[in-house]
Backbone as JSON, one array per atom type, in Angstrom:
{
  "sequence": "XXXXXXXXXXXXXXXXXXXXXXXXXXXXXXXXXXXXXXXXXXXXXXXXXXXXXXXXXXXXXXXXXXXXXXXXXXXXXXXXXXXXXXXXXXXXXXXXXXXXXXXXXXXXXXXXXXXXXXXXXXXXXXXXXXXXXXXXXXXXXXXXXXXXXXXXXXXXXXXXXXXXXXXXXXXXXXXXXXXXXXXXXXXXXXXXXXXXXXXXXXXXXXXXXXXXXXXXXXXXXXXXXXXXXXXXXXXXXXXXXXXXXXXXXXXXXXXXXXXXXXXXXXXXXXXX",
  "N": [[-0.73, -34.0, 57.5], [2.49, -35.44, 57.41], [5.11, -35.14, 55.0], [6.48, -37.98, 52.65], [7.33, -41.29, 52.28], [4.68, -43.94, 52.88], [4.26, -46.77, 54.43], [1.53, -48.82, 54.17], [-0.34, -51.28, 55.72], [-2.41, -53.79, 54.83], [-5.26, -55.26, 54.32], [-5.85, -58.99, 54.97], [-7.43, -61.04, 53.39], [-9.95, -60.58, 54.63], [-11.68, -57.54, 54.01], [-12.49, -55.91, 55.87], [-10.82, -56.03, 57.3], [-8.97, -53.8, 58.35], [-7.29, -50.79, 59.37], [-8.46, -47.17, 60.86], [-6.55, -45.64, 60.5], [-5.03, -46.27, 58.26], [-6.74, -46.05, 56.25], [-7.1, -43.38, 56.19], [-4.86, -42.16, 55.42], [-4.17, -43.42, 53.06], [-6.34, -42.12, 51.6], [-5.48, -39.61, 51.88], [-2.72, -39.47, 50.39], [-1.26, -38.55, 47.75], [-0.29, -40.27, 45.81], [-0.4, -44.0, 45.34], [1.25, -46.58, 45.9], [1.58, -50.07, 44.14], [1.34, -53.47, 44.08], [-0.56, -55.04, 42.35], [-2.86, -53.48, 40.53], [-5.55, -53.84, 39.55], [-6.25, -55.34, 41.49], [-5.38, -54.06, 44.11], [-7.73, -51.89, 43.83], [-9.95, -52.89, 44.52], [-10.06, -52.82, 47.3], [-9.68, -50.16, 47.02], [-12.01, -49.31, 46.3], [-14.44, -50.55, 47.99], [-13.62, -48.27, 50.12], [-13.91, -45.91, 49.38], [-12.0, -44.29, 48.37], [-9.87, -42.39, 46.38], [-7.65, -41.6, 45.21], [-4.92, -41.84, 43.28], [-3.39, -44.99, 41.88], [-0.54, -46.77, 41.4], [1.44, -49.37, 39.63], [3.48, -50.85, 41.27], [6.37, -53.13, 41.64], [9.42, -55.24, 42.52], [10.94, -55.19, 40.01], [10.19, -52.61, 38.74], [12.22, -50.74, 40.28], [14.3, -49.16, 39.19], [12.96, -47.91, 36.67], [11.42, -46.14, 38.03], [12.29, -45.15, 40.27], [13.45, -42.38, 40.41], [11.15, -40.75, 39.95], [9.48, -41.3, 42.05], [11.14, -40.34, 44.06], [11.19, -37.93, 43.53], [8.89, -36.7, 43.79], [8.38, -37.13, 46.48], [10.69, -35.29, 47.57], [9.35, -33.58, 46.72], [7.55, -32.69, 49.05], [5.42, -34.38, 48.89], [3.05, -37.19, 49.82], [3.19, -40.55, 49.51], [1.99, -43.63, 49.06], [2.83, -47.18, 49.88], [1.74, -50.39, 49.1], [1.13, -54.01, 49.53], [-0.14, -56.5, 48.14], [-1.52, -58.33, 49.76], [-1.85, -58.32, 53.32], [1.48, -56.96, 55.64], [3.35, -54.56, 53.89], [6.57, -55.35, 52.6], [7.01, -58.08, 54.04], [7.75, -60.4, 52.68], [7.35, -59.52, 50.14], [7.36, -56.65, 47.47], [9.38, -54.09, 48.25], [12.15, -53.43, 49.49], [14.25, -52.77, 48.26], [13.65, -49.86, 47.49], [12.92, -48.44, 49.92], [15.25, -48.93, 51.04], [16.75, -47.29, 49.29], [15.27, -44.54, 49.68], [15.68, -44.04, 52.73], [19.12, -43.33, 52.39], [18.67, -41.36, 50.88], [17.82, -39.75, 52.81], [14.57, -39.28, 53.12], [11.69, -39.95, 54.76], [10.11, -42.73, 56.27], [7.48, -44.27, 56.86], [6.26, -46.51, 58.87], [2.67, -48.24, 59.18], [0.97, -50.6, 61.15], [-0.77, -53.45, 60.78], [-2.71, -55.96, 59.18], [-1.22, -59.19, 59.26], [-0.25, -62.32, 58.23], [1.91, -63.64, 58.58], [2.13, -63.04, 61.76], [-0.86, -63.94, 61.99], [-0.45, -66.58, 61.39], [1.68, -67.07, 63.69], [-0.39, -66.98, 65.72], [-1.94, -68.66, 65.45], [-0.89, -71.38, 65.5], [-0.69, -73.24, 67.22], [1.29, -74.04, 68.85], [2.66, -74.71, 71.27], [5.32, -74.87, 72.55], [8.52, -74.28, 73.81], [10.26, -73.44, 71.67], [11.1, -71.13, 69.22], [10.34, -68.84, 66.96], [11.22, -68.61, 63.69], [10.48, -66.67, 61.33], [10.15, -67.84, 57.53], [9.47, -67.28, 54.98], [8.81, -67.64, 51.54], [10.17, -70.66, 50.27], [12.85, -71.82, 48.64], [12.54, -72.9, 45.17], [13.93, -75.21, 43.88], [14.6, -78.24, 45.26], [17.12, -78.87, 47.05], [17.7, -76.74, 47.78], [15.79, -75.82, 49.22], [16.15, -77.65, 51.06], [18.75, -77.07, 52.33], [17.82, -74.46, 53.23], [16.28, -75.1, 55.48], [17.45, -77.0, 56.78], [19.1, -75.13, 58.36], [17.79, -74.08, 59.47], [15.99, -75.48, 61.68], [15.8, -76.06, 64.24], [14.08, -74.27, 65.52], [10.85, -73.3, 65.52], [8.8, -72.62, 62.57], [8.07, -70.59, 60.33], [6.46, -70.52, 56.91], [5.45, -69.45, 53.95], [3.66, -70.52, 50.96], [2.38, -72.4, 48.37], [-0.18, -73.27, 46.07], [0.97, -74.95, 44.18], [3.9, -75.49, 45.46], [3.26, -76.6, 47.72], [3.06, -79.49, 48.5], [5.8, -80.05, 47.55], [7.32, -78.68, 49.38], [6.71, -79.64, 52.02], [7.45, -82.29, 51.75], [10.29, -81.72, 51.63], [10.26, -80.88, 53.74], [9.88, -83.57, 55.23], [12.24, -84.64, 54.06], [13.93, -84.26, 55.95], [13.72, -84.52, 58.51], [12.68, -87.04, 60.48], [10.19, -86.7, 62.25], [7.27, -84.62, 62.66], [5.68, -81.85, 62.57], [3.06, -79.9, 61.18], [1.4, -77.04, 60.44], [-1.4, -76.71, 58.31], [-2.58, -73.56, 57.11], [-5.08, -72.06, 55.66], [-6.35, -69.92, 53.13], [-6.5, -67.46, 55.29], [-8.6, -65.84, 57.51], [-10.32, -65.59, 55.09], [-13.88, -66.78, 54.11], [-13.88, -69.6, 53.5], [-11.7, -70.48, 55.35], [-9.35, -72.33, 56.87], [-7.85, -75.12, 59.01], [-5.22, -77.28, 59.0], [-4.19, -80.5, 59.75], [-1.11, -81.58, 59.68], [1.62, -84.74, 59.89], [4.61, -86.34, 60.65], [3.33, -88.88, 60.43], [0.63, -88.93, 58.43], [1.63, -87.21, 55.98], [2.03, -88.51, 53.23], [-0.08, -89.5, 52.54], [-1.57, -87.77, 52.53], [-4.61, -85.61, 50.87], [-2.93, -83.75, 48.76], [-3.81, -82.15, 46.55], [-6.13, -80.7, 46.69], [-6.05, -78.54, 48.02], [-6.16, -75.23, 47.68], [-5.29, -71.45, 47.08], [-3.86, -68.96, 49.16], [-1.36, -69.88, 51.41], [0.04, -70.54, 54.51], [2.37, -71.91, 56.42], [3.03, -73.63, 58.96], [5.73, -74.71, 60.85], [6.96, -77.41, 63.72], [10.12, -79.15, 63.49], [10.94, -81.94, 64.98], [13.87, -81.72, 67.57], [16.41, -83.17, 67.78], [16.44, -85.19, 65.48], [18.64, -85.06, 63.51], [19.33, -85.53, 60.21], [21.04, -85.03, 57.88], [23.93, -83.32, 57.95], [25.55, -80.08, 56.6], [25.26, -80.46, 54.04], [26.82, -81.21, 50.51], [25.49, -80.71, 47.76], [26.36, -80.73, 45.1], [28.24, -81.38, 44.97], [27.77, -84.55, 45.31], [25.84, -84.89, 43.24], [27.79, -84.93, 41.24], [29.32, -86.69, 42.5], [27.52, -89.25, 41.79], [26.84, -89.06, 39.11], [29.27, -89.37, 37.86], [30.23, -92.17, 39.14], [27.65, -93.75, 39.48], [24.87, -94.55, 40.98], [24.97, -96.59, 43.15], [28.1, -97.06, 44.02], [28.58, -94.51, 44.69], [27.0, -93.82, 46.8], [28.78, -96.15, 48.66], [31.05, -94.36, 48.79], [29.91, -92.1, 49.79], [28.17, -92.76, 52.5], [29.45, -92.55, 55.01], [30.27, -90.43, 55.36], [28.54, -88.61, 55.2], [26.62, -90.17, 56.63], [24.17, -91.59, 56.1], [21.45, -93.68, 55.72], [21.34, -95.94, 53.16], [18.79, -96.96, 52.12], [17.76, -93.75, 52.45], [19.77, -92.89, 50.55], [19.44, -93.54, 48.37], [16.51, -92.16, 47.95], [17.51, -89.27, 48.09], [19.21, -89.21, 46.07], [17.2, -89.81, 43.73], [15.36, -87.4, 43.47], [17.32, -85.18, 43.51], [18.01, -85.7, 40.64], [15.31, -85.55, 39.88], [15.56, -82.55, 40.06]],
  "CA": [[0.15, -35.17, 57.52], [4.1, -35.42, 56.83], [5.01, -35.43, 53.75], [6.79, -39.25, 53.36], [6.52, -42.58, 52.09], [4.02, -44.73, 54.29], [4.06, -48.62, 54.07], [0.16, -49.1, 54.83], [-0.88, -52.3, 55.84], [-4.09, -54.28, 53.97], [-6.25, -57.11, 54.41], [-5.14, -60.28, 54.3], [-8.69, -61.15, 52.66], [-11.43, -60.01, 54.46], [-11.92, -56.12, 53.74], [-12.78, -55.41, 56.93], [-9.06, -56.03, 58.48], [-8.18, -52.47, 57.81], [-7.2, -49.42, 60.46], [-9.06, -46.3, 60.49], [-5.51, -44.27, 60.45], [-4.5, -47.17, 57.06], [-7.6, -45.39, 55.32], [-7.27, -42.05, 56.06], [-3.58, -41.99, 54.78], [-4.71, -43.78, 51.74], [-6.92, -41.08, 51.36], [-4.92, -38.6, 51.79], [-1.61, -39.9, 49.58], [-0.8, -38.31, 46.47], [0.07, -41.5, 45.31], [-0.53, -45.68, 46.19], [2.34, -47.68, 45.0], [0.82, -51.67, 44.42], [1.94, -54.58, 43.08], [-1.27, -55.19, 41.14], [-3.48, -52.29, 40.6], [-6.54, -54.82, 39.54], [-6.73, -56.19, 43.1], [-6.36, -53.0, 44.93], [-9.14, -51.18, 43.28], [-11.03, -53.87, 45.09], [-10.12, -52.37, 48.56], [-9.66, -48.93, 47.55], [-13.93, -49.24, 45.85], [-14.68, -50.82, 49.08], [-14.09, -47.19, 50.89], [-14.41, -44.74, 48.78], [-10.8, -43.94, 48.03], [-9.68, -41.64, 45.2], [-6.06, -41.56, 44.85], [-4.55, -42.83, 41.69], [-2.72, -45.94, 41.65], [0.62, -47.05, 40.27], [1.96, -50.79, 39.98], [5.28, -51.35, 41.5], [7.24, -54.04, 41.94], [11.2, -54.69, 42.61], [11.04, -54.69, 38.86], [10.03, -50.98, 38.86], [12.84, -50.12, 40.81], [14.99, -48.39, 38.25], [12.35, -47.12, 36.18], [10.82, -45.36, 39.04], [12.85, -44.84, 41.92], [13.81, -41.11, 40.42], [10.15, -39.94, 39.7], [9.33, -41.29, 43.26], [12.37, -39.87, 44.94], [10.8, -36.38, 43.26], [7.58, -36.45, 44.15], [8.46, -36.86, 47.9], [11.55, -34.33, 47.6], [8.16, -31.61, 46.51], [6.29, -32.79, 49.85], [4.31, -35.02, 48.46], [3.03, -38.23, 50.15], [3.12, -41.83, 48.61], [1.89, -44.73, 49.96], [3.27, -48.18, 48.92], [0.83, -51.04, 49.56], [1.29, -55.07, 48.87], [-1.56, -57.62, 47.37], [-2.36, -57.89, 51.01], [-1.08, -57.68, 54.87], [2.01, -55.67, 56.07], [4.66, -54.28, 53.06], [8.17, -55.96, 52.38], [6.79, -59.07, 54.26], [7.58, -61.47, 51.85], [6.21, -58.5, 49.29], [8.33, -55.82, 46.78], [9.96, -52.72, 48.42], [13.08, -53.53, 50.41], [15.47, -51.48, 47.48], [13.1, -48.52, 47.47], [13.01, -47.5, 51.43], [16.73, -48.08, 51.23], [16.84, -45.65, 48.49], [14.73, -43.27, 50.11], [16.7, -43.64, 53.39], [19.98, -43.05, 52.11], [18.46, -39.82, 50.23], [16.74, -38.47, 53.99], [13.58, -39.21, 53.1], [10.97, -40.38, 55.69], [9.24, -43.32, 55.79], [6.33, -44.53, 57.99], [5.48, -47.9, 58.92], [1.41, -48.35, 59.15], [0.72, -51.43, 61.48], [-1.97, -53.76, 60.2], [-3.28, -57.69, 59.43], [0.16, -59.93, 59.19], [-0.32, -63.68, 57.33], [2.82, -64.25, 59.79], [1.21, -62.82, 62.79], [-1.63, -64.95, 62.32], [0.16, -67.73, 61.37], [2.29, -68.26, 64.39], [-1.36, -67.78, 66.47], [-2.99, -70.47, 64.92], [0.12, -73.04, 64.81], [-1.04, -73.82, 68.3], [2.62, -74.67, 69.35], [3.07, -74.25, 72.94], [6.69, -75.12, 73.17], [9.22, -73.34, 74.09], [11.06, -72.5, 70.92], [11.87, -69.15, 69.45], [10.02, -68.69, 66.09], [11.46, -68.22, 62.54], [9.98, -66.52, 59.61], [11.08, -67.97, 56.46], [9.14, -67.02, 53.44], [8.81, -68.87, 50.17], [11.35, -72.0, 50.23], [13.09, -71.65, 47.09], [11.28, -74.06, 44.28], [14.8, -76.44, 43.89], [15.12, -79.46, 46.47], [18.25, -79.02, 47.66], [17.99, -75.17, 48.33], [15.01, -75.91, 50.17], [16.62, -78.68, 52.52], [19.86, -76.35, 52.85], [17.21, -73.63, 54.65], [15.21, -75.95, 56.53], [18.31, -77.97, 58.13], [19.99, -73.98, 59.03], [16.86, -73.49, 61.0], [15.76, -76.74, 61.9], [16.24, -75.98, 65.84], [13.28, -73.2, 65.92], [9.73, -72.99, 64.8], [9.2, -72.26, 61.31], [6.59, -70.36, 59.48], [6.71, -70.49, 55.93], [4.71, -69.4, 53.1], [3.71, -71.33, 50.27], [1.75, -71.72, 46.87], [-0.7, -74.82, 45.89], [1.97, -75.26, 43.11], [4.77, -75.7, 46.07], [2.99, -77.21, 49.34], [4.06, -81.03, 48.32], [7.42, -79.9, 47.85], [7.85, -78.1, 50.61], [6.27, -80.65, 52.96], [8.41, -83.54, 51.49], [11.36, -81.33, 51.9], [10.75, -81.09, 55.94], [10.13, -84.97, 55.82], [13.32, -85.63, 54.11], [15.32, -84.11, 57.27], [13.21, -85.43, 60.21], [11.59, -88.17, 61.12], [9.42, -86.75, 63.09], [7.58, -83.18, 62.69], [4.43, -81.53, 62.66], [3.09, -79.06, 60.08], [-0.32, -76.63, 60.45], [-1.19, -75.17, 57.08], [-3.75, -72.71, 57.24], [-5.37, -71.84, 54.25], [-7.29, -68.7, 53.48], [-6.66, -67.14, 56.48], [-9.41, -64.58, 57.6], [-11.29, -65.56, 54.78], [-14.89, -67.0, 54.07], [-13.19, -70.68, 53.9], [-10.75, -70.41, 55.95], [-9.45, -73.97, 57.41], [-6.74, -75.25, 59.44], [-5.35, -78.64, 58.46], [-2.79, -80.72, 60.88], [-0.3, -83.3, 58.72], [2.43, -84.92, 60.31], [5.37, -87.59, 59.64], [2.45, -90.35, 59.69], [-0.36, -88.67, 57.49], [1.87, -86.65, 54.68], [2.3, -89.2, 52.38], [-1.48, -90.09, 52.5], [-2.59, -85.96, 52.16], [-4.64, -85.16, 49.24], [-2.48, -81.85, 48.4], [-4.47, -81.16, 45.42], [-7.6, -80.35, 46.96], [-5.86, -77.43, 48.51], [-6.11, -73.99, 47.07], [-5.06, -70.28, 47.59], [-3.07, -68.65, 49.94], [-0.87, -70.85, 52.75], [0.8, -70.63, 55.52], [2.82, -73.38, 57.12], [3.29, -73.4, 60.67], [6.3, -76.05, 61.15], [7.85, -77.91, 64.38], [10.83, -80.44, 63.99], [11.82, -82.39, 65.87], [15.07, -81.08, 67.05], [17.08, -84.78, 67.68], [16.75, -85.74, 64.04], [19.58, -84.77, 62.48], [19.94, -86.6, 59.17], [22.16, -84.68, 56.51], [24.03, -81.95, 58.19], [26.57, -79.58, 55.88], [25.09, -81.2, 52.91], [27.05, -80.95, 49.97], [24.37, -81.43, 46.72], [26.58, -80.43, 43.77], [29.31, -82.92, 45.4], [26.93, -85.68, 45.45], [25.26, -84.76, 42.15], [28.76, -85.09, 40.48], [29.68, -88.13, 41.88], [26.91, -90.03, 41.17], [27.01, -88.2, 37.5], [30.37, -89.89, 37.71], [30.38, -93.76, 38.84], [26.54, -94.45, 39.75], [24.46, -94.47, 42.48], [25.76, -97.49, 44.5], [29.36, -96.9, 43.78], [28.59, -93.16, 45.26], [27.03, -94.35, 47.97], [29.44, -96.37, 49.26], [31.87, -93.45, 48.91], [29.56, -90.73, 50.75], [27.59, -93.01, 53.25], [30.61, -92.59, 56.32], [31.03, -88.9, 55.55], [27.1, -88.16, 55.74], [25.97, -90.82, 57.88], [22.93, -91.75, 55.62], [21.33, -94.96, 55.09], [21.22, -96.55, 51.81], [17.28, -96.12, 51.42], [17.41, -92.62, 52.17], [20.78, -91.87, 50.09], [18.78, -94.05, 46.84], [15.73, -91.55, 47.13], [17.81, -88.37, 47.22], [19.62, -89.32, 44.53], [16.23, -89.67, 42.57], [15.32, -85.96, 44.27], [18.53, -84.74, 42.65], [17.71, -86.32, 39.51], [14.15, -84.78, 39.06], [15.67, -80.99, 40.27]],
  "C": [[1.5, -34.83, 56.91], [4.55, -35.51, 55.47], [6.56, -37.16, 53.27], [6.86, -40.56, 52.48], [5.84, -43.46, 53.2], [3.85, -46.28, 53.52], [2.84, -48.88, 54.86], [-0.13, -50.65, 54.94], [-2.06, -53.36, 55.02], [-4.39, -55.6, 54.34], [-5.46, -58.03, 53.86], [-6.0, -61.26, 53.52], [-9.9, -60.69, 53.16], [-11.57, -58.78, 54.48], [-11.59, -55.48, 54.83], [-11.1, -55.19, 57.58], [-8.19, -54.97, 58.41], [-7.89, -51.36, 59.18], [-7.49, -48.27, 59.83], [-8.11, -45.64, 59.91], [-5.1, -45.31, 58.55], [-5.64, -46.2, 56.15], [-7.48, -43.98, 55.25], [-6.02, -41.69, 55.94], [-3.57, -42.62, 53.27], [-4.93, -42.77, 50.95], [-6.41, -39.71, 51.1], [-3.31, -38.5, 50.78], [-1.59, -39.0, 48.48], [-0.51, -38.98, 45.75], [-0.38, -42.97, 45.44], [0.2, -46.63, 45.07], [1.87, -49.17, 45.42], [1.11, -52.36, 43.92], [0.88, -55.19, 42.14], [-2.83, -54.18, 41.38], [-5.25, -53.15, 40.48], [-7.42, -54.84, 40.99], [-6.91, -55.11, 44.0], [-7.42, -51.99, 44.34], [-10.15, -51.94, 43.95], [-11.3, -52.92, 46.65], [-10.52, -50.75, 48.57], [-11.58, -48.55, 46.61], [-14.29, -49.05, 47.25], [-14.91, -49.13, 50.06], [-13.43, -46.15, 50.59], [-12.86, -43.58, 48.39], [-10.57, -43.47, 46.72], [-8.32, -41.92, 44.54], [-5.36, -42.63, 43.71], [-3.85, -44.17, 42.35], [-1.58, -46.4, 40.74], [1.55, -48.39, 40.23], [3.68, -50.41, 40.18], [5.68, -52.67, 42.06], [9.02, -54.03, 42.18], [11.64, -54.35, 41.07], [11.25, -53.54, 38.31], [11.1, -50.31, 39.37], [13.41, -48.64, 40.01], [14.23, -47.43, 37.6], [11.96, -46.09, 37.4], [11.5, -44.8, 40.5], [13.24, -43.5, 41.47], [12.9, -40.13, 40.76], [9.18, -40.42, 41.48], [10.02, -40.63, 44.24], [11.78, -38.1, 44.39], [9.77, -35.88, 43.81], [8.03, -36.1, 45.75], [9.02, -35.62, 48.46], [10.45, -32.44, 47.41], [7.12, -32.03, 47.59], [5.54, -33.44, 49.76], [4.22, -36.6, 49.35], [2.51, -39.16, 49.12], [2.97, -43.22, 49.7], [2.3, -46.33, 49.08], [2.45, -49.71, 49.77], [1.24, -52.45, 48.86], [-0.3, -55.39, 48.39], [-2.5, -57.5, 48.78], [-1.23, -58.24, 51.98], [0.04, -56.47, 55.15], [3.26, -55.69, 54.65], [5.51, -54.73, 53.34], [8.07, -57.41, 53.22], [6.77, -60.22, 53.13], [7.16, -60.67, 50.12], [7.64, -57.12, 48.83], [8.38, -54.58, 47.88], [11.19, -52.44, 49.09], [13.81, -52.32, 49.3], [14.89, -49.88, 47.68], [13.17, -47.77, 48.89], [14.51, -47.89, 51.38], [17.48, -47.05, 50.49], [16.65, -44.78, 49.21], [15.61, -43.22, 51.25], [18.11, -43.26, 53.11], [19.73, -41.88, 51.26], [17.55, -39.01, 51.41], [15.46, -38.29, 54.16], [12.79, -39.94, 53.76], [9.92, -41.18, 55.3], [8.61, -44.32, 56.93], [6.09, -45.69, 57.73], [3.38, -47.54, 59.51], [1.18, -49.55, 59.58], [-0.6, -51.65, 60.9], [-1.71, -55.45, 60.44], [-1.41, -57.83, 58.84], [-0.37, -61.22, 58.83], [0.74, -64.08, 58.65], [2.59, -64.05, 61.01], [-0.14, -64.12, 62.92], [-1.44, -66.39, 62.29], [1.01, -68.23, 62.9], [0.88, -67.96, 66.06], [-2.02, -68.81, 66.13], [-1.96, -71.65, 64.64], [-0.5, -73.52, 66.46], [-0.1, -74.71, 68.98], [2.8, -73.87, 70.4], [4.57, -74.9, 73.8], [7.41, -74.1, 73.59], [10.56, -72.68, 72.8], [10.63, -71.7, 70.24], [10.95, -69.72, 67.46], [10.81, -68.16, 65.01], [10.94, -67.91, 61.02], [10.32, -67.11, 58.56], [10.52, -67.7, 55.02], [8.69, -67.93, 52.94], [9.95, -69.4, 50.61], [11.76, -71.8, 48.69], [12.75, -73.3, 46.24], [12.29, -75.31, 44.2], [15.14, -77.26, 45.22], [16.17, -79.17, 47.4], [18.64, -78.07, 48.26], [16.89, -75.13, 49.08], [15.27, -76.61, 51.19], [17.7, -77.79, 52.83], [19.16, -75.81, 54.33], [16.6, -73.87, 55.53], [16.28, -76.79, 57.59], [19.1, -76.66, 58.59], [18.77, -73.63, 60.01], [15.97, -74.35, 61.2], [15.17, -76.76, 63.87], [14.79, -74.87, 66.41], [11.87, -73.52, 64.99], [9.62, -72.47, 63.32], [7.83, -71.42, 61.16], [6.54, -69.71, 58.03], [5.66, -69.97, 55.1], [4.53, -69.98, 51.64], [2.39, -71.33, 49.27], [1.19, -73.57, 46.72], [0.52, -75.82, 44.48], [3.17, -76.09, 44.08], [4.28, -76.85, 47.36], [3.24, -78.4, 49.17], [5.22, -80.72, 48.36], [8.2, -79.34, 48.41], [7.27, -78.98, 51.85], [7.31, -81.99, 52.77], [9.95, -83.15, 52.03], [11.49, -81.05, 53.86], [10.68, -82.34, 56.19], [11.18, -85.33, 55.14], [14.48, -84.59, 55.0], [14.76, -84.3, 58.34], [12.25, -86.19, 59.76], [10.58, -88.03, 61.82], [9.08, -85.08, 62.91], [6.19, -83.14, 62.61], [3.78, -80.33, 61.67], [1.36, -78.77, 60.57], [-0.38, -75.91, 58.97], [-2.8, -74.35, 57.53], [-3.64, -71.8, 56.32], [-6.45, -70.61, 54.27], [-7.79, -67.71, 54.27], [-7.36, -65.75, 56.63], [-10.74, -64.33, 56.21], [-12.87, -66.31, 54.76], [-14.74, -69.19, 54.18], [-11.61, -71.04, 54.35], [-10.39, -71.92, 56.98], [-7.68, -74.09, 58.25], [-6.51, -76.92, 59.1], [-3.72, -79.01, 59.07], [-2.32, -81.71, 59.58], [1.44, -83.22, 59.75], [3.27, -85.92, 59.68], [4.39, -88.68, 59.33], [1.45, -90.09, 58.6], [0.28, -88.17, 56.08], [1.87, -87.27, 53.42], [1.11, -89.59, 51.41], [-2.33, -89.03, 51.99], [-3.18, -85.8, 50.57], [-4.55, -83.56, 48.93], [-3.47, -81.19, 47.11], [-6.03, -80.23, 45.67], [-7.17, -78.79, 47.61], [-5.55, -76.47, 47.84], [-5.98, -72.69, 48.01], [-3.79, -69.71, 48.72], [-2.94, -68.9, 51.16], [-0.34, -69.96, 53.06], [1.54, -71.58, 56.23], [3.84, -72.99, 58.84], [4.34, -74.55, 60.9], [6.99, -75.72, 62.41], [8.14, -79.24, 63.89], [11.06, -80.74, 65.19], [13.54, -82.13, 66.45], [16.62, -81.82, 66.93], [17.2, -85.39, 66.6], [17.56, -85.27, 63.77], [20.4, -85.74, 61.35], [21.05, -86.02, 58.06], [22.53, -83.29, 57.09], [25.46, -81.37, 57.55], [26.33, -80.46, 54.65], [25.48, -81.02, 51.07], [26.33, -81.07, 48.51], [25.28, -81.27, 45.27], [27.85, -81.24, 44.2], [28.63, -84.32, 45.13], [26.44, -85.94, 44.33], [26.45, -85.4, 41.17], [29.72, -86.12, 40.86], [28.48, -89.21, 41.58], [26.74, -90.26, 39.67], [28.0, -89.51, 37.25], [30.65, -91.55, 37.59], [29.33, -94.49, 39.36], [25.9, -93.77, 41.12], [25.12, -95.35, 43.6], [26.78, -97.36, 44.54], [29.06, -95.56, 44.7], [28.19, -93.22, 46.36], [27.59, -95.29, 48.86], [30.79, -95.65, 49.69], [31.47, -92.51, 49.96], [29.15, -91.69, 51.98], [28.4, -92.5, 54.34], [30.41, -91.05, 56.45], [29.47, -88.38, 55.79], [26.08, -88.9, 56.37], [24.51, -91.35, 57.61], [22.96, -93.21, 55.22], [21.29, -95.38, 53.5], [20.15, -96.17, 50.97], [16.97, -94.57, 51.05], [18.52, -92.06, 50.89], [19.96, -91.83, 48.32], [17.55, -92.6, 46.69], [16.09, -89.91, 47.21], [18.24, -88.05, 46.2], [18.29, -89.44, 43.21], [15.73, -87.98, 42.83], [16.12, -85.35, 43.69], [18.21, -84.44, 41.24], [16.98, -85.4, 39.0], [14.3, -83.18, 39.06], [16.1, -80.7, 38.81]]
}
């Protein structure tokens, strides 16, 4: 084998979701860069894998990007592996392969299980728009409605945390009226579930019952358009300034929002 970094693939929970060639580059590594050494010891027990282990994260960069950049430079292969599915998906290593590329050094993708792959088969959206990855939603309100009304127009498929899934669900119902959401929970594992919520049920969902690792499959509607170019640190600072109703009779014209909705972003604001 080449000597390289390889971005190997891994289960997205059930063991099994592995490729013969993902194990026998494992195996053969000189290295396995992981973001928690704990968890893969699970996979690399499972089949019979030797090769040390070394936690990295983007954290690590600095410390490590020299004594990695050496190892390879003497031939050596390193494999860099997430928690689970395919590397830099949502998962630490983007600085490090542009290191290594900009120093000549070769680095192998390793197809495998995808969380986003399976996610946009199981949204069971048979429209015709164009799919958009989007990650984590960032945890503040207003930076989560920014990225949700810039790609509003396309399929979504998000990832999300039992900590976040209310406030990332609220944040697609406060910019349409109308939308559809699949989460799918545990995907590939032993309770693995799919669960529909839309504009009529969300309100009603009992989010707490849901645990582990999401997925959110979203279509808007693409005719809603309620707050578009939404200024939040304009809005924040006049209400700051001479109230809520006073501020809303200032912004309503310029953002085209009713009264009800302008009252409960301004509490939305509030609690960020």
């Amino acid at each position: 084998m080449n000597s390289g970094l390889y971005l190997v693939s891994t289960p997205i929970g059930n063991l099994d979701d592995i490729t013969l060639r993902a194990i026998n580059i494992l195996k053969n590594s000189n290295l396995i860069l992981c973001e928690n050494t704990t968890n893969s010891r699970k996979l690399l027990k499972k089949y019979d894998i030797k090769t040390s282990l070394s936690k990295y994260t983007d954290h690590d960069f600095y410390k490590k990007k020299d004594y990695i950049y050496k190892l390879l430079k003497s031939n050596k292969m390193i494999s860099l592996i997430s928690d689970s599915g395919s590397p830099l998906i949502s998962d630490p290593g983007n600085q490090l392969i542009n290191f290594l590329f900009k120093n000549q050094i070769k680095v192998y993708s390793i197809p495998g299980a995808s969380s986003l792959i399976s996610g946009i088969q199981l949204s069971g959206f048979l429209n015709k728009k164009k799919f958009t990855f989007i990650g984590f939603l960032p945890k503040k309100k207003e930076h989560k409605v920014k990225i949700l009304l810039e790609n509003k127009n396309n399929n979504l498929i998000i990832y999300s945390t039992k900590q976040q899934l209310q406030k990332d669900i609220y944040g697609i119902a406060s910019i349409s009226k109308t939308f559809e959401i699949i989460i799918l929970k545990e995907i590939t594992k032993l309770y693995e579930e799919r669960i529909y919520i839309d504009f009529k049920n969300y309100e009603s969902f009992n989010y707490s019952r849901i645990k582990g690792e999401l997925v959110l499959a979203v279509s808007i509607e693409k005719e809603i358009d309620k707050i578009d170019d939404f200024k939040f640190e304009e809005i924040k600072a006049i209400i700051s300034k001479v109230g809520v109703k006073k501020a809303y009779q200032q912004l309503k014209s310029k953002y085209k929002i009713s009264r009800n909705d302008f009252y409960k972003l301004s509490i939305d604001l509030k609690n960020d």
